[in-house]
C-alpha positions, -999 to +999 in steps of 0.1 A: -073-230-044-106-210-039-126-209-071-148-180-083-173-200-084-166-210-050-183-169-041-209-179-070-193-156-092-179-158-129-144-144-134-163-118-151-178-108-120-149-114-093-126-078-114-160-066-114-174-070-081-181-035-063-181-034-021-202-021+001-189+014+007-215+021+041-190+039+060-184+028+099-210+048+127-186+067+139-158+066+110-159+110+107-151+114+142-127+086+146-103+098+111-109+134+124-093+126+152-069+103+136-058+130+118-051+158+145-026+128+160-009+130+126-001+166+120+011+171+161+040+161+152+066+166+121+081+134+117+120+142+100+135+118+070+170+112+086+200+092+084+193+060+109+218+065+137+200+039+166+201+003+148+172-020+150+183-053+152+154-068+135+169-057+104+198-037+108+201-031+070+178+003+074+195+030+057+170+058+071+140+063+096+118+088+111+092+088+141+057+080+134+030+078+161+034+067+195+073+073+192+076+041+170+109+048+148+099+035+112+132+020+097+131+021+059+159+031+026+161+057+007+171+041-030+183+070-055+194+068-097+222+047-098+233+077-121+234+102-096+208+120-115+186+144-100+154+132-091+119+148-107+093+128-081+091+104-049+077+069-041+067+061-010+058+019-010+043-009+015+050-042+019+023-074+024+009-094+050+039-117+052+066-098+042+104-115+050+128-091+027+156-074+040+153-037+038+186-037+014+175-069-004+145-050-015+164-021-033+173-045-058+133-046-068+129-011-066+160+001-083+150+003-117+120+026-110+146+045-092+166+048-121+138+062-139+142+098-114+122+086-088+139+091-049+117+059-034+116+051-001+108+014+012+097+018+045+087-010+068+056-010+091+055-006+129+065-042+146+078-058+112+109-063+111+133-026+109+110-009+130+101-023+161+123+006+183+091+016+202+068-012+197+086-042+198+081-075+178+046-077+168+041-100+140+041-134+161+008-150+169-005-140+200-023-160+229-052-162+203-031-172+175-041-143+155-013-122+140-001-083+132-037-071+121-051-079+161-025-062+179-049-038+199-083-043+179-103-052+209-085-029+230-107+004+246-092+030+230-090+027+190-058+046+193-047+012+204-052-007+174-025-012+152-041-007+116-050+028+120-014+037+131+006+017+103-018+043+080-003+069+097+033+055+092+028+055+055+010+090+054+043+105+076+063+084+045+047+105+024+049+136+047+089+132+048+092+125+012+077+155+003+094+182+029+128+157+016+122+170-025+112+202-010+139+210+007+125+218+040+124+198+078+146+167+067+181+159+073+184+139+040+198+157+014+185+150-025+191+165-056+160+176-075+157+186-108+156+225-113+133+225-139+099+211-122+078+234-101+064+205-078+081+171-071+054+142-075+047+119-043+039+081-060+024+058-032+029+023-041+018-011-019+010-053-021-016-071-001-019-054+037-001-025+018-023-019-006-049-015+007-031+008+036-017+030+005-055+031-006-064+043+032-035+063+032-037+083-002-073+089+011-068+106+043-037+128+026-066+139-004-079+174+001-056+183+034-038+209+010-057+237-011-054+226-051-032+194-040-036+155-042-004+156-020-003+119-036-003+122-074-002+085-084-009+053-066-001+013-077-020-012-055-014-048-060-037-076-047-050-050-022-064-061+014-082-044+040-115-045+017-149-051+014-150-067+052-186-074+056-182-094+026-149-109+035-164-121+068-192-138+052-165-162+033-139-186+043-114-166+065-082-165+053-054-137+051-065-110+075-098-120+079-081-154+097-071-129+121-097-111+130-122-142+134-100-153+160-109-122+178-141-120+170-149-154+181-129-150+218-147-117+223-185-127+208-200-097+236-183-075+214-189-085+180-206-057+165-184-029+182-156-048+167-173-050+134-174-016+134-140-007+145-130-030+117-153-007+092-131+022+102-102+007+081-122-008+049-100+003+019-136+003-004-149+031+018-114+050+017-112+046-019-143+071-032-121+097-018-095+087-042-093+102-076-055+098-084-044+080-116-042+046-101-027+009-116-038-021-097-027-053-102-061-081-096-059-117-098-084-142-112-079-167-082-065-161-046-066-179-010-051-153+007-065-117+000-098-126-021-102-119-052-132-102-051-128-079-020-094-071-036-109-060-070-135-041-051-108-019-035-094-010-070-134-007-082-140+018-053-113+041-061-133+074-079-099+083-106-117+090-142-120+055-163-093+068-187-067+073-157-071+041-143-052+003-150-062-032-143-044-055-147-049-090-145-028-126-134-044-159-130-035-162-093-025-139-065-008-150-036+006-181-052+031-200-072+004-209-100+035-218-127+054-204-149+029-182-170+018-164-135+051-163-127+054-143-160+027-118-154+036-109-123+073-103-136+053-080-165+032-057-135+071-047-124+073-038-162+045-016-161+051-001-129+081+013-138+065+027-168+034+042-147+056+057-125+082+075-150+077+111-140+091+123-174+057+109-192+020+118-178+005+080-168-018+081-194+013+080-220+032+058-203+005+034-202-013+038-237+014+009-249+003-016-225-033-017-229-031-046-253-015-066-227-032-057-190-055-090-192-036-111-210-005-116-234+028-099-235+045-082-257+072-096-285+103-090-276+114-068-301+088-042-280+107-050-244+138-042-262+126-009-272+111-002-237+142-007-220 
């Protein structure tokens, strides 16, 4: 298990760290571009009628960039109540769940009014119609993140267009509680103006959702598009700093590439800039609950606290909260924590409270403790 003080840094100083938000040469022209790919075409939430036999379990799908059809679900109340908002989430690095094992998890946030839809990134498993398989090591041994990343064209790489994937989640959701270009039907409440759009991702996915919540921030007059946003042990941050360190995660990756293609190194470097959640995240000023560990191999602490520290959301409308270790077992008492963060997301993302109610009763507890369970009765 790397240390803090393996970095040089106190514990203190690994929820604190900052990264370096210098944006990439040419990162204006390459997200402006980016983005006129996006809004070409006007991807439709529907019913999945071609199965993907990676995962036949998807309920629903729509097609992202390139043609890729994105297989996700669609979980609504249990109640058959009508719904007041929509959550949009992202999976990790390493993800292995079933599409219809992982309603289970996000059922109970469901319950709460929320339409959410679990979508599953281009060449994971439930959408590879398109693309193909893409998460097996290549002739490098590097994994997902390299598919394309030395190619010519950027438009190659597949980073920048999983972003896309999650933006055109967020993009369906919305036109979905709106009524308009879907062929899903779902029952909104009558008695809200504007639907909420949550965004909610782990590891890789957080810090996509950062990326993503980003590039959707200002495209509308007077809207966020994204109006909350729960990242847990992002990636995708800080990589200057991340390459300087032990690889691992991502990084593991990307040094493989790097290293084969050394003529290239700084035009990769670059490239890689383009998707850096910490320079993504000053255009972020959402109420936002991350979840940071003190300890972890595979996304480092550090870079993953400096995503949450980059995001610009006033103090008071933004949550860390802390467990001993991140991507790993560490015992029963991490085990515990992370079982709480499920506790609080639901709470965060209750569209009947604002965030900063639902989440005035868990301050005592986001570094530490939990509470009695007299209060988890009452917060059930």
């Amino acid at each position: 298990m790397i240390e803090p003080e393996d970095y040089g840094y106190t514990q203190v100083q690994t929820v604190a760290h900052i990264g370096d938000p210098t944006p990439s040469p040419d990162h204006s022209v390459f997200w402006k571009h980016w983005y006129s790919r996006l809004i070409d075409e006007q991807p439709v939430l529907a019913p999945r009628t071609q199965s993907d036999e990676s995962d036949p379990s998807a309920s629903h799908s729509f097609v992202s960039v390139g043609g890729v059809h994105i297989g996700c679900t669609l979980v609504l109340p249990s109640d058959n109540r009508p719904v007041r908002a929509s959550l949009v989430t992202a999976h990790g690095y390493t993800h292995s769940t079933t599409l219809e094992d992982a309603r289970k998890q996000w059922q109970p946030i469901a319950d709460r009014g929320v339409a959410v839809l679990i979508i599953r990134l281009r060449g994971y498993p439930g959408s590879q119609i398109g693309i193909g398989e893409q998460t097996s090591p290549d002739q490098l041994g590097a994994g997902w993140i390299a598919r394309g990343f030395n190619k010519e064209s950027h438009e190659d790489w597949i980073l920048p267009n999983a972003v896309a994937d999650v933006c055109n989640a967020c993009r369906v959701m919305r036109n979905a509680l709106l009524h308009r270009d879907t062929d899903t039907s779902i029952t909104v409440a009558d008695d809200i103006d504007h639907p909420g759009v949550y965004l909610s991702g782990r590891s890789l996915g957080g810090g996509i959702a950062t990326i993503a919540a980003a590039q959707l921030i200002g495209k509308l007059s007077g809207e966020s598009i994204i109006d909350r946003l729960s990242i847990a042990l992002p990636s995708l941050g800080d990589w200057n700093w991340r390459l300087a360190q032990q690889p691992s995660g991502t990084t593991l990756d990307i040094q493989k590439v790097l290293t084969h293609h050394e003529d290239k190194r700084v035009e990769l470097i670059n490239r890689l800039r383009l998707c850096d959640a910490v320079v993504h995240g000053r255009k972020v000023r959402v109420p936002t609950l991350g979840m940071l560990a003190k300890k972890d191999d595979v996304a480092p602490a550090p870079s993953a606290a400096g995503v949450f520290n980059s995001i610009e959301a006033d103090p008071g409308r933004k949550w860390r909260f802390v467990v001993p270790f991140g991507h790993f077992e560490g015992g029963i008492a991490n085990a515990r924590r992370h079982a709480l963060f499920e506790r609080v997301m639901c709470d965060f993302f209750d569209p009947t409270q604002l965030p900063i109610e639902s989440m005035s009763a868990w301050e005592p507890y986001l570094h530490s403790g939990a509470p009695s369970s007299n209060n988890l009765t009452n917060k059930e």
